[in-house]
N, C-alpha and C positions, 0 to 999 in steps of 0.2 A: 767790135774789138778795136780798141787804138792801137794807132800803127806801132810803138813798140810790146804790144801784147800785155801791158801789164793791165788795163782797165776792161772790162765789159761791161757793154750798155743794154740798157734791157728794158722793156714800154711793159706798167701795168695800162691798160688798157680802162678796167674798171675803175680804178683807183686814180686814173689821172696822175701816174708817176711814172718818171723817166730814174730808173736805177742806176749807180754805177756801182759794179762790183769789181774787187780787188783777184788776184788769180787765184787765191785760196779761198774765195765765197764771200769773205768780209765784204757789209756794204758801206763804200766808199762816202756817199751820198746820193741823198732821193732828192731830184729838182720836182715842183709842182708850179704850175704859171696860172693864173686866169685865164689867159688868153689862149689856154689850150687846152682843150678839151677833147674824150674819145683817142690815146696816141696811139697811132698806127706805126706808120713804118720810121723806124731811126737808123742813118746811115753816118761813117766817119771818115773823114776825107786822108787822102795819103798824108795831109797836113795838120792831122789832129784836129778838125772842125767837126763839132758834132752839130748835126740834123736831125731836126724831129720835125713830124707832121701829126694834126692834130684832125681827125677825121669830121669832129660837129663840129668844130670852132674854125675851120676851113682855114687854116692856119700851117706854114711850114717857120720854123725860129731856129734859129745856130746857137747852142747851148755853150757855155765854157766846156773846156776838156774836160775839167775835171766835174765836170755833172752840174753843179753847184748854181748855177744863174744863168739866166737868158739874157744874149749880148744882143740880139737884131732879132725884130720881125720880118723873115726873108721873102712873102709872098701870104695874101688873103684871099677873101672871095673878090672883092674888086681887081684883084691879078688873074680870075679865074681859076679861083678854085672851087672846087664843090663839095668834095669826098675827098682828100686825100688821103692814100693808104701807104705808100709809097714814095722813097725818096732818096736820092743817089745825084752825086755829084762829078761830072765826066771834065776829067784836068784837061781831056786832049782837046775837046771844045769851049772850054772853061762856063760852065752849060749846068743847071738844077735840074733835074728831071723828076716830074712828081708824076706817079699813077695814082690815077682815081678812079673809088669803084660808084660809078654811076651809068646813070641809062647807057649812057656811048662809049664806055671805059677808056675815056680819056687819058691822054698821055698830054701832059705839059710839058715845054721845054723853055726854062728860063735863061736868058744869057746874062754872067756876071759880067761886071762892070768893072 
């Protein structure tokens, strides 16, 4: 949900789509990347950053608010990723934090910059 309630995000999973939908169901826009594949968890920051991780493409990207276009690839598998399923951004550490579901159930913690 963005912070002021009007948009909701939503991961087809199969389909390799991140949805946004309007508060009466309308969809907003459907983003699709290459570079992401399998999307697991979508999170959005008190400051309207949307977060998506992409579970086969080992992939975490900051989407526009509005659904629409991938602005950064925020972390791969050379940052350690493997599975991400999971993804939330902590303002009070200024910190990414991605779960992944693998052998160790790994918890990543990335500090922004």
């Amino acid at each position: 949900m963005s912070p002021a309630g009007d948009k909701l995000y939503i991961t087809n999973s199969k389909q390799n789509k991140l949805l946004t939908l309007g508060r009466n169901g309308t969809v907003l826009s459907i983003f699709m990347d290459p570079a992401l594949n399998w999307l697991k968890g979508v999170h959005v920051t008190p400051a309207g950053q949307v977060l998506e991780c992409g579970e086969a493409s080992k992939t975490v990207l900051q989407v526009h608010s509005q659904g629409s276009k991938k602005l950064a690839t925020l972390a791969t598998q050379r940052d350690g990723l493997e599975e991400p399923w999971s993804v939330c951004y902590d303002s009070y550490t200024d910190s990414i934090i991605v779960g992944q579901f693998n052998n160790n159930s790994t918890i990543l913690v990335y500090k922004v910059k």
